[in-house]
TILO-342424 format. One record per atom (N, C-alpha, C): atom name; x, y, z. Coordinates in Angstrom, 3 decimals. Example, Ala and Ser with C-alpha at 12.3 -4.5 7.8 and 13.67 -1.06 7.14 Angstrom:
<nodes>
(node "N", (13.190, -5.690, 7.800))
(node "CA", (12.300, -4.500, 7.800))
(node "C", (13.200, -3.300, 7.800))
(node "N", (12.850, -2.250, 7.080))
(node "CA", (13.670, -1.060, 7.140))
(node "C", (12.900, 0.030, 7.870))
</nodes>
This chain:
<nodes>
(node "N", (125.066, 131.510, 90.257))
(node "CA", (124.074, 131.281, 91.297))
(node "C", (123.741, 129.801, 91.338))
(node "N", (122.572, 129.439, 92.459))
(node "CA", (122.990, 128.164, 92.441))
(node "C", (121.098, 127.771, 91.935))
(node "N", (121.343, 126.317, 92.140))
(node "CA", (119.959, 125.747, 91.379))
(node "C", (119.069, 125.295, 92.070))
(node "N", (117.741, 125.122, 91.928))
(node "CA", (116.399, 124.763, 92.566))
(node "C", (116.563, 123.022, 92.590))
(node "N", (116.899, 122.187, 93.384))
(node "CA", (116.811, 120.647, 93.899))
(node "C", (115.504, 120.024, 94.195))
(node "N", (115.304, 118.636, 94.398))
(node "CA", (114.533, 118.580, 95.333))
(node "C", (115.008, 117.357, 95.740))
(node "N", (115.852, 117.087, 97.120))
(node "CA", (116.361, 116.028, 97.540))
(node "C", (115.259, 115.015, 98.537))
(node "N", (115.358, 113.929, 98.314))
(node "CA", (115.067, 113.040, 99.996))
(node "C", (115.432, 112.238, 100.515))
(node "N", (116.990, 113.084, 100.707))
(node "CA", (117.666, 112.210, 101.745))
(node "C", (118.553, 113.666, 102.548))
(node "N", (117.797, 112.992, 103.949))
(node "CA", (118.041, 114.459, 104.966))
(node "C", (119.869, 114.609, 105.180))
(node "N", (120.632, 113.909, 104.662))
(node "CA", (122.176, 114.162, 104.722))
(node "C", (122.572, 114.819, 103.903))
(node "N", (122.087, 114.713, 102.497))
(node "CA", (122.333, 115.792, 101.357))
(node "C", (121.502, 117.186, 101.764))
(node "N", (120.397, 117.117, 102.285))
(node "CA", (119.677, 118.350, 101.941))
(node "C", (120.225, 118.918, 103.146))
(node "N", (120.833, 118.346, 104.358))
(node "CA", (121.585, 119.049, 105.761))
(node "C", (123.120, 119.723, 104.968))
(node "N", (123.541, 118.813, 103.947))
(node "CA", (124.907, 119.087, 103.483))
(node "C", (124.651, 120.499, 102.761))
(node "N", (123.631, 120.664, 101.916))
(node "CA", (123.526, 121.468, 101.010))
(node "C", (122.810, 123.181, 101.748))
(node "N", (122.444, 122.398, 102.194))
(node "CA", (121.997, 123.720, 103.656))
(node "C", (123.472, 124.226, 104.192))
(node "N", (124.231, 123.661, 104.652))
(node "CA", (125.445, 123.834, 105.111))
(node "C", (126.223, 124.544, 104.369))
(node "N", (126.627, 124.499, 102.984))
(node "CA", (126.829, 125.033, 101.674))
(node "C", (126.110, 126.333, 101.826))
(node "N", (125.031, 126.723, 101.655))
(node "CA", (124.301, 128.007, 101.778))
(node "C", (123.104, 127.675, 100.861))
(node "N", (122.895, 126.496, 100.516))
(node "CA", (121.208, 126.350, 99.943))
(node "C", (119.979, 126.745, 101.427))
(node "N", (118.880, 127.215, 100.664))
(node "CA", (117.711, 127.673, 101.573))
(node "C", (116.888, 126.731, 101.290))
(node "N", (116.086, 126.180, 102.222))
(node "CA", (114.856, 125.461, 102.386))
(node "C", (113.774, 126.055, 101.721))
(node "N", (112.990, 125.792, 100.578))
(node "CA", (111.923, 126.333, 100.577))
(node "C", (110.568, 125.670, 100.930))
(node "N", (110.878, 124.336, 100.681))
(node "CA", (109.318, 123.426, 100.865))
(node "C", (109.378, 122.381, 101.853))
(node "N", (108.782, 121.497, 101.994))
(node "CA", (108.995, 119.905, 102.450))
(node "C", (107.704, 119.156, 101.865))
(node "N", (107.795, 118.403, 101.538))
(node "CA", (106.333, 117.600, 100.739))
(node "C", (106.803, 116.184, 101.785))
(node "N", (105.683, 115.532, 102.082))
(node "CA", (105.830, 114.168, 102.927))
(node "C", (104.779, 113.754, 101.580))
(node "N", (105.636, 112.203, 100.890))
(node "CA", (105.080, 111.663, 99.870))
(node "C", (104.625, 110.253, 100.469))
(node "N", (103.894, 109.154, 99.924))
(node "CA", (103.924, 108.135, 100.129))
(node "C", (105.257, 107.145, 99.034))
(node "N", (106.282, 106.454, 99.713))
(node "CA", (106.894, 105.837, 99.271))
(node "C", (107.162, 104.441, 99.387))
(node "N", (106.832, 103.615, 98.645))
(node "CA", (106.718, 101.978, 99.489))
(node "C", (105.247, 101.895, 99.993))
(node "N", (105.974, 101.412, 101.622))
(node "CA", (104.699, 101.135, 102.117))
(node "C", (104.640, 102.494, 103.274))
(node "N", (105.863, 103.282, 103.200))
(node "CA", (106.181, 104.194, 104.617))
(node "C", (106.221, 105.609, 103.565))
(node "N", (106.086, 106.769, 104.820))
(node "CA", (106.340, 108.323, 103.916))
(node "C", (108.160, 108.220, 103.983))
(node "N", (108.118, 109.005, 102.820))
(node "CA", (109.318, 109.558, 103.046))
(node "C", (109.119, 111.279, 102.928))
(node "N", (110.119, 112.133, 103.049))
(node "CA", (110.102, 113.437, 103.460))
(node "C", (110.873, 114.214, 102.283))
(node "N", (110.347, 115.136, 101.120))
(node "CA", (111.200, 115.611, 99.887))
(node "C", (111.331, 117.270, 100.600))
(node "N", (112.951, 117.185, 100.492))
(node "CA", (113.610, 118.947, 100.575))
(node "C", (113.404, 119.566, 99.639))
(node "N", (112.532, 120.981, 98.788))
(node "CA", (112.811, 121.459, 98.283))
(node "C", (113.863, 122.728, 98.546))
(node "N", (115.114, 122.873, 97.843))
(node "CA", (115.841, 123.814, 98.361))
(node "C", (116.322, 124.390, 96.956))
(node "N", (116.353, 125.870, 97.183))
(node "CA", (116.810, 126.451, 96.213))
(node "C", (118.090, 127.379, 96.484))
(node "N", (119.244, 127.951, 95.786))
(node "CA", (120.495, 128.320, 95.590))
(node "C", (121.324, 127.150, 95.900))
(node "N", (121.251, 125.725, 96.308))
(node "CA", (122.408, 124.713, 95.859))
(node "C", (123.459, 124.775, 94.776))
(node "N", (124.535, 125.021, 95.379))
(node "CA", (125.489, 125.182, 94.690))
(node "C", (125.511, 123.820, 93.699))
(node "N", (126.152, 123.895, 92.373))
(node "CA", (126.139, 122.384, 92.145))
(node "C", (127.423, 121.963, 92.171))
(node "N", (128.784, 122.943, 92.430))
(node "CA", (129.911, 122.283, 93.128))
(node "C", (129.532, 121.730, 94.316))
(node "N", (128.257, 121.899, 95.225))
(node "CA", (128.362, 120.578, 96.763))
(node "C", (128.114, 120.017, 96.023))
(node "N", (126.851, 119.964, 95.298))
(node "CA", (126.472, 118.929, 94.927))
(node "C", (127.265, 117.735, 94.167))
(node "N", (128.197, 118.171, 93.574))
(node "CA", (128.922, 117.174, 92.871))
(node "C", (130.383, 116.373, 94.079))
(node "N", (130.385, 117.258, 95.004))
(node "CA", (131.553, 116.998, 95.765))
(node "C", (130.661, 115.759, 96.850))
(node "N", (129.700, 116.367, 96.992))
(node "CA", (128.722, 115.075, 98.001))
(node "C", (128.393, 113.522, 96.680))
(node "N", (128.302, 114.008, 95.832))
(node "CA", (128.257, 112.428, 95.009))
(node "C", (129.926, 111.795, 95.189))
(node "N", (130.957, 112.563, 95.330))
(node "CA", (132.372, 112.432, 95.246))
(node "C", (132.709, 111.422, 96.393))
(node "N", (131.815, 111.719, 97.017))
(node "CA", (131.959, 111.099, 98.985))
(node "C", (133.028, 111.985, 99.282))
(node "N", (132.645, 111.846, 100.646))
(node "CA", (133.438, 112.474, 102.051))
(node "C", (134.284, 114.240, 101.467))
(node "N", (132.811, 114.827, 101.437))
(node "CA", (133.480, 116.243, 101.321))
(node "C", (133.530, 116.908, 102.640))
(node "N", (134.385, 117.736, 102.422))
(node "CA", (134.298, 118.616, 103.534))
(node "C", (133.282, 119.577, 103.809))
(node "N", (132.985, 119.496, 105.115))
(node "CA", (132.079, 120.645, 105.968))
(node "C", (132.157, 120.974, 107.179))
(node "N", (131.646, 122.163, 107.340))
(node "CA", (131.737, 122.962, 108.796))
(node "C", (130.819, 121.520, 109.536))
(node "N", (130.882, 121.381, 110.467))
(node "CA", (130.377, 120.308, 111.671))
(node "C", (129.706, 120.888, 112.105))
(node "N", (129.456, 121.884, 112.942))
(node "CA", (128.486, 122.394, 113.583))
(node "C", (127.578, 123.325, 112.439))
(node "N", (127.780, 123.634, 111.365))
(node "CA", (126.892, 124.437, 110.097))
(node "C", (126.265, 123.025, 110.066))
(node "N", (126.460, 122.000, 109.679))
(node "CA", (125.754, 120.306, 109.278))
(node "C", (125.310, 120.442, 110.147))
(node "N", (125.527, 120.229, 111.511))
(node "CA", (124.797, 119.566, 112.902))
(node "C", (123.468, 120.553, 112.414))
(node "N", (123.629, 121.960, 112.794))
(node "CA", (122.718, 123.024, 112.794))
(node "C", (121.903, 122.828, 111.713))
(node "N", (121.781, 122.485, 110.383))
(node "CA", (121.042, 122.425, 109.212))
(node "C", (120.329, 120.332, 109.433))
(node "N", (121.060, 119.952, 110.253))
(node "CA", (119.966, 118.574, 110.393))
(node "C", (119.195, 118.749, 111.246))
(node "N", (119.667, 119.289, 112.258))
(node "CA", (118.458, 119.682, 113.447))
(node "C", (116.742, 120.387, 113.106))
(node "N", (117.549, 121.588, 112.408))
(node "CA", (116.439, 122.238, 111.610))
(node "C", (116.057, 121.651, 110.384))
(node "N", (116.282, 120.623, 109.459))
(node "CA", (115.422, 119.665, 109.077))
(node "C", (114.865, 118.753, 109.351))
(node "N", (115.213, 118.242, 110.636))
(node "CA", (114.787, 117.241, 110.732))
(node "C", (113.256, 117.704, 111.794))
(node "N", (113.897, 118.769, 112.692))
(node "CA", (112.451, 119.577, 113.162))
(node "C", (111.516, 119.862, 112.051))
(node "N", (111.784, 120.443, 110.988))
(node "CA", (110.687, 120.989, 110.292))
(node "C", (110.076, 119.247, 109.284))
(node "N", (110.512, 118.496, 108.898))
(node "CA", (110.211, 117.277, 109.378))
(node "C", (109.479, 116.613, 109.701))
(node "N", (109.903, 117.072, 111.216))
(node "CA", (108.350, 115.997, 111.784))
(node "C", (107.678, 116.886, 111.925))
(node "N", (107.519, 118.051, 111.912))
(node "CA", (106.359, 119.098, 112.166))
(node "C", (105.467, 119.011, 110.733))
(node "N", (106.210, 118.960, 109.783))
(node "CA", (105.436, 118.230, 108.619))
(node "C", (104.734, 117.254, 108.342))
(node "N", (105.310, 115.991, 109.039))
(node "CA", (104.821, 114.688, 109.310))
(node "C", (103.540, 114.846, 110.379))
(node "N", (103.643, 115.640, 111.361))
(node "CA", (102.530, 115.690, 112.584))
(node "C", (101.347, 116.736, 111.977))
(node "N", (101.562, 117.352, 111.328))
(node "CA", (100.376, 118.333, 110.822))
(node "C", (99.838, 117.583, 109.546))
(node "N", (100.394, 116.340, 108.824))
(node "CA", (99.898, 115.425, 108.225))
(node "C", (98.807, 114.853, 109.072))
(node "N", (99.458, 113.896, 109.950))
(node "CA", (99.186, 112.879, 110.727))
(node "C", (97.721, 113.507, 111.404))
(node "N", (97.708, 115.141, 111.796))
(node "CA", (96.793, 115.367, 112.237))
(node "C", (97.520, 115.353, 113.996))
(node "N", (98.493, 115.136, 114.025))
(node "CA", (99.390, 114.751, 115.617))
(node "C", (100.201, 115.932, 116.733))
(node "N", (99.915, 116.302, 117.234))
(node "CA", (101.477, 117.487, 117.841))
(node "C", (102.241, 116.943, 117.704))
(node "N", (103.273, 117.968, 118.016))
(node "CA", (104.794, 117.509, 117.408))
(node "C", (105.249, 117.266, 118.771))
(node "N", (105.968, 116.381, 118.705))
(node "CA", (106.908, 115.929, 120.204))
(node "C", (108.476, 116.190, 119.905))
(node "N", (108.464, 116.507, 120.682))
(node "CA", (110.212, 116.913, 120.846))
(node "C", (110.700, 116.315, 122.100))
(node "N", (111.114, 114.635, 121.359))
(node "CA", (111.449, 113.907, 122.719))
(node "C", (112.953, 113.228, 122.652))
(node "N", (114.010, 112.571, 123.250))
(node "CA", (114.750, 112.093, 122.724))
(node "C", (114.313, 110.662, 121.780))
(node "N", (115.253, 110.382, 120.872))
(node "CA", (115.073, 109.245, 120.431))
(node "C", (114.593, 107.927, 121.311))
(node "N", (115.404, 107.914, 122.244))
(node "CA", (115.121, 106.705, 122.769))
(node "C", (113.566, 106.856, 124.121))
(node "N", (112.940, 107.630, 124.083))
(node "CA", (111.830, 108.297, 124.524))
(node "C", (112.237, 108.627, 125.541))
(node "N", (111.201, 108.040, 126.895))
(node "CA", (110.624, 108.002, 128.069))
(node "C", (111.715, 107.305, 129.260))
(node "N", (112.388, 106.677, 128.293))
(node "CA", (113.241, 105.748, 129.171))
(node "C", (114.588, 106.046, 129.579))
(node "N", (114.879, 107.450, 129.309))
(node "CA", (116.082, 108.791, 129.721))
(node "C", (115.878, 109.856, 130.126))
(node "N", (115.306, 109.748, 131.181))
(node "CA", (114.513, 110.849, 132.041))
(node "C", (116.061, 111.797, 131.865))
(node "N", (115.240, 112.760, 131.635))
(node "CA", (116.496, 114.577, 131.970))
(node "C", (117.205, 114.907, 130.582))
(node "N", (117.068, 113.843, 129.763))
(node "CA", (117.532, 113.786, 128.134))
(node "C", (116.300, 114.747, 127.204))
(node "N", (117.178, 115.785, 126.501))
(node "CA", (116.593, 116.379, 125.777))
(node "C", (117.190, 117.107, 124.532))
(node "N", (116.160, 117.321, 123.094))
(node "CA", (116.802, 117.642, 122.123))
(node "C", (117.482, 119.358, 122.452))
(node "N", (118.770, 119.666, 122.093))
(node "CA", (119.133, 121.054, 122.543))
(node "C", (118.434, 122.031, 121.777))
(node "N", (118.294, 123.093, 122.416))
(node "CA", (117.983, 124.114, 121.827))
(node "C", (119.089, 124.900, 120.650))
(node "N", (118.746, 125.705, 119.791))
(node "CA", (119.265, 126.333, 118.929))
(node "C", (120.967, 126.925, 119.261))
(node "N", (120.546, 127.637, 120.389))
(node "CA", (121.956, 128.083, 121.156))
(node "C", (122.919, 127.524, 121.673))
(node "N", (122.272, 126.457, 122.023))
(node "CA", (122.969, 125.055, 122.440))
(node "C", (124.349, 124.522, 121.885))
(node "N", (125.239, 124.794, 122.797))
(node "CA", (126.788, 124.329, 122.617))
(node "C", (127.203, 123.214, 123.223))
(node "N", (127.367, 121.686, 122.843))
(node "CA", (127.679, 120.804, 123.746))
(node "C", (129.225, 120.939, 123.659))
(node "N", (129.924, 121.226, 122.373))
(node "CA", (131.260, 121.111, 122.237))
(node "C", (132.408, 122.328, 123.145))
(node "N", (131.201, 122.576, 123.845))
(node "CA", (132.151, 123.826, 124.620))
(node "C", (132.801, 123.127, 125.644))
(node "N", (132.339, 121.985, 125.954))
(node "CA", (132.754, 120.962, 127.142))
(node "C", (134.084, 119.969, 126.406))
(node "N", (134.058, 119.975, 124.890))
(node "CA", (135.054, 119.631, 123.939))
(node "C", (136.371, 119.726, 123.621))
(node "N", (136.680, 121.191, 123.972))
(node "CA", (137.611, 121.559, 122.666))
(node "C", (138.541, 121.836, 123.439))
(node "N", (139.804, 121.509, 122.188))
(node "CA", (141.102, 121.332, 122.861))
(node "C", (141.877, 121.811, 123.861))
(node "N", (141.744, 123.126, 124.462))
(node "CA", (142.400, 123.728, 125.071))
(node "C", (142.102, 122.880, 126.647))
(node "N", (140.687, 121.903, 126.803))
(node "CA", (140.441, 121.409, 127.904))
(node "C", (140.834, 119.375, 127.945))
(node "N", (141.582, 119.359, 127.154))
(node "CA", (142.224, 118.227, 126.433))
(node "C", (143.885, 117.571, 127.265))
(node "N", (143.210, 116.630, 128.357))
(node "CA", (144.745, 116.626, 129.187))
(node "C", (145.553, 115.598, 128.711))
(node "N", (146.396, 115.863, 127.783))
(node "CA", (147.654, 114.809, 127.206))
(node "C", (148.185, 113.673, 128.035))
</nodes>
């Protein structure tokens, strides 16, 4: 079985999600002068774990995409119920990309992608 972590850095804890670790916590700490954001996740395998110190392991792409999205949402929803703030769900670059928006869960952009629609 796998082991109780507590990462904060959202590429490992998206990687390890991807793997089949579960989210259990998020703590927003003070670090420096800025927060940073700690994953607690428990069943991490510690073969990812050792293959992500290895660099460039392999993973499903859309399992990663799907496990940063949902950390990085739960995240700032952490950060805004700190802050005392609602949570915005805006693009990065705000206000200034009207019709731009974060996808929803179901959300397939790569369907517009994949090879079979690929003209040589």
């Amino acid at each position: 079985m796998g082991t109780r972590v507590e990462v904060d850095d959202l590429w490992l804890a998206s990687f390890l999600i991807a793997e089949g670790a579960k989210l259990r916590a998020i703590s927003v700490m003070p670090y420096s002068k800025r927060l940073t954001a700690v994953f607690e996740l428990e069943d991490a395998s510690e073969e990812a774990i050792a293959a992500y110190a290895r660099g460039n392991p392999y993973v499903r792409v859309h399992a990663l995409r799907t496990a940063l999205n949902e950390l990085r949402d739960a995240m700032h929803a952490e950060l805004s119920a700190r802050n005392g703030k609602p949570q915005i769900k805006e693009m990065p670059n705000g206000k200034s990309s009207p019709g731009k928006r974060r996808l929803e869960e179901n959300e397939d952009t790569a369907r517009n992608h994949r090879l079979d629609q690929v003209k040589l």
